[in-house]
C-alpha positions, -999 to +999 in steps of 0.1 A: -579-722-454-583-686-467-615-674-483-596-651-513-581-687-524-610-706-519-637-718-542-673-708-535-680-752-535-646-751-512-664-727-487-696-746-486-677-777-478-659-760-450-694-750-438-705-784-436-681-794-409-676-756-390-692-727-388-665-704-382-644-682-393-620-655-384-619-620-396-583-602-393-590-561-391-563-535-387-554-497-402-534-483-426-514-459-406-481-443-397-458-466-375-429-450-367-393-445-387-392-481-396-426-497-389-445-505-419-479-485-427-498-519-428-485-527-394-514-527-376-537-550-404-502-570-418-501-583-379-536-598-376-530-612-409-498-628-404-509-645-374-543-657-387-521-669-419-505-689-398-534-703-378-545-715-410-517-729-425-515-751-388-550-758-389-585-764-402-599-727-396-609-702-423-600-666-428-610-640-445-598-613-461-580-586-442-600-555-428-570-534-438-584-499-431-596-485-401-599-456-376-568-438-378-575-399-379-553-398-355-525-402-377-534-379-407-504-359-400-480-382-413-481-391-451-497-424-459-524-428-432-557-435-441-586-437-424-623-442-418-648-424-402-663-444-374-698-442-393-682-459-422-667-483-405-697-494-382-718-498-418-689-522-434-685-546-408-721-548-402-726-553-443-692-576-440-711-602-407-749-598-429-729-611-456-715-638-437-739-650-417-763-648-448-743-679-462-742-701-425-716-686-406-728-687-368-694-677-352-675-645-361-642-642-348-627-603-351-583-603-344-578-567-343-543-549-346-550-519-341-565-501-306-583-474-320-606-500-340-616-513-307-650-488-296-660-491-332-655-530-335-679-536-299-704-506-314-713-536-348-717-560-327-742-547-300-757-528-333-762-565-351-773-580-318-798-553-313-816-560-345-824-591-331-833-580-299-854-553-305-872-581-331-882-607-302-859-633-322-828-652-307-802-643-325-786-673-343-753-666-344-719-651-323-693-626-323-662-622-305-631-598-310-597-601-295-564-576-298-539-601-309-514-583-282-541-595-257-540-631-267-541-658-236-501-660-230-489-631-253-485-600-229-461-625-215-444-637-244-438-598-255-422-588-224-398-617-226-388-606-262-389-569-253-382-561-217-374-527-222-389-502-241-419-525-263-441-490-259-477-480-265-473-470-303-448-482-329-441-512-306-413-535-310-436-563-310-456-556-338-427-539-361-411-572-352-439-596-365-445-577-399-404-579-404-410-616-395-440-617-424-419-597-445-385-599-437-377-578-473-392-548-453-368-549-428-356-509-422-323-501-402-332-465-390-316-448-360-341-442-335-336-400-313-345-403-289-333-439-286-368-447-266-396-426-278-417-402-251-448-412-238-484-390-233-513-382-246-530-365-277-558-352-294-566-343-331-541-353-360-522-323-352-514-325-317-505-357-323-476-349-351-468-322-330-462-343-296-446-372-314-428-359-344-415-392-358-447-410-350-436-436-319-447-436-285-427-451-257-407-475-277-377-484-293-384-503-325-349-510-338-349-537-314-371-555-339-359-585-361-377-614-379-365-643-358-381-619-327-411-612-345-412-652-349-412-662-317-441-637-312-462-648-343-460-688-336-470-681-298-500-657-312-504-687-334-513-711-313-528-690-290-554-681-316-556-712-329-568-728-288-592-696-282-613-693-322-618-734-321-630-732-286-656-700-299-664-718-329-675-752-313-695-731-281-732-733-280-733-703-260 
């Protein structure tokens, strides 16, 4: 069940028998010669479609923008400041919780997200805390790479050369979503460098075409497939375990 294609009566049906629901959040960012700008929200999504399509659990709609500064250098990219960020999602769970929701359930795609993601939810807890009240309601966030199972499943797929950046992996799941994106781009070097950066600059300047550590071309849809059904159910075990907790 998504929310975007849901009635307002549908939702408060849904809410009736679960409490639940699962909020995909990514970037809009630079992913390499032939990895999709959405690659990091478009793989959160996919996977959470898919959840729902094999299951009872709602999603929302797509936190497609994130922290991504990072990336400025390479046309496309946009980003939030952290500040911004931290006030959406804490305006997005209010909102959410305002109507019954009691478990939040962040898949992220995209690392950088992550300090900013666990900064809402001890902000939203501490409200509560610093009230005396319990609060009456949970959050959880999970990398979909990080998934019970998945590390696994991506080495198997990608052996050599899944990387850090621009990964295989998640170039393969959005050409499994969207297999009319597929790009054939030759890669130099074959296998991207690995490192470090700082600002935007250093970052263009370190890793010119935007990868790090990996080889991409090796991506097709029927890999991204076998990644995105084992996500899939993965997701699917871990948000209906979260949703029916009382802890």
């Amino acid at each position: 069940m998504l929310l975007h294609q849901s009635t307002w009566q549908e939702v408060e049906a849904y809410l009736e028998n679960s409490r639940g629901i699962i909020i995909p959040i990514g970037s809009t960012e630079q992913h390499g010669p032939n990895g999709l700008l959405g690659t990091d929200a478009l793989c959160p999504e996919i996977i959470a479609h898919e959840a729902s399509k094999a299951s009872d659990l709602l999603v929302a709609p797509t936190f497609n923008v994130g922290i991504a500064q990072h990336h400025l250098a390479f046309t496309g990219t946009i980003t939030l400041r952290p500040s911004t960020m931290l006030a959406a999602l804490l305006d997005w769970i209010d909102s959410l919780v305002r109507h019954g929701f009691d478990r939040i359930y962040f898949l992220n795609g995209h690392g950088g997200n992550v300090p900013t993601i666990q900064a809402a939810i001890a902000e939203s807890y501490s409200d509560w805390s610093l009230s005396g009240e319990p609060c009456p309601y949970r959050l959880a966030s999970r990398n979909w790479w990080e998934l019970p199972g998945m590390a696994q499943v991506c080495r198997e797929v990608f052996p050599i050369a899944d990387g850090s950046h621009a990964t295989a992996s998640e170039v393969a799941v959005t050409y499994y979503g969207y297999p009319d994106s597929v790009k054939s781009v030759d890669m130099s070097p074959k296998v991207a460098p690995e490192g470090n950066f700082a600002d935007a600059a250093d970052y263009r300047a370190t890793f010119p075409d935007g990868r790090i550590g990996s080889d991409p071309s090796q991506a097709t849809p029927e890999k991204g497939e076998i990644i995105t059904l084992a996500a899939r159910d993965a997701l699917i075990s871990e948000a209906t375990r979260f949703f029916q907790s009382n802890d």
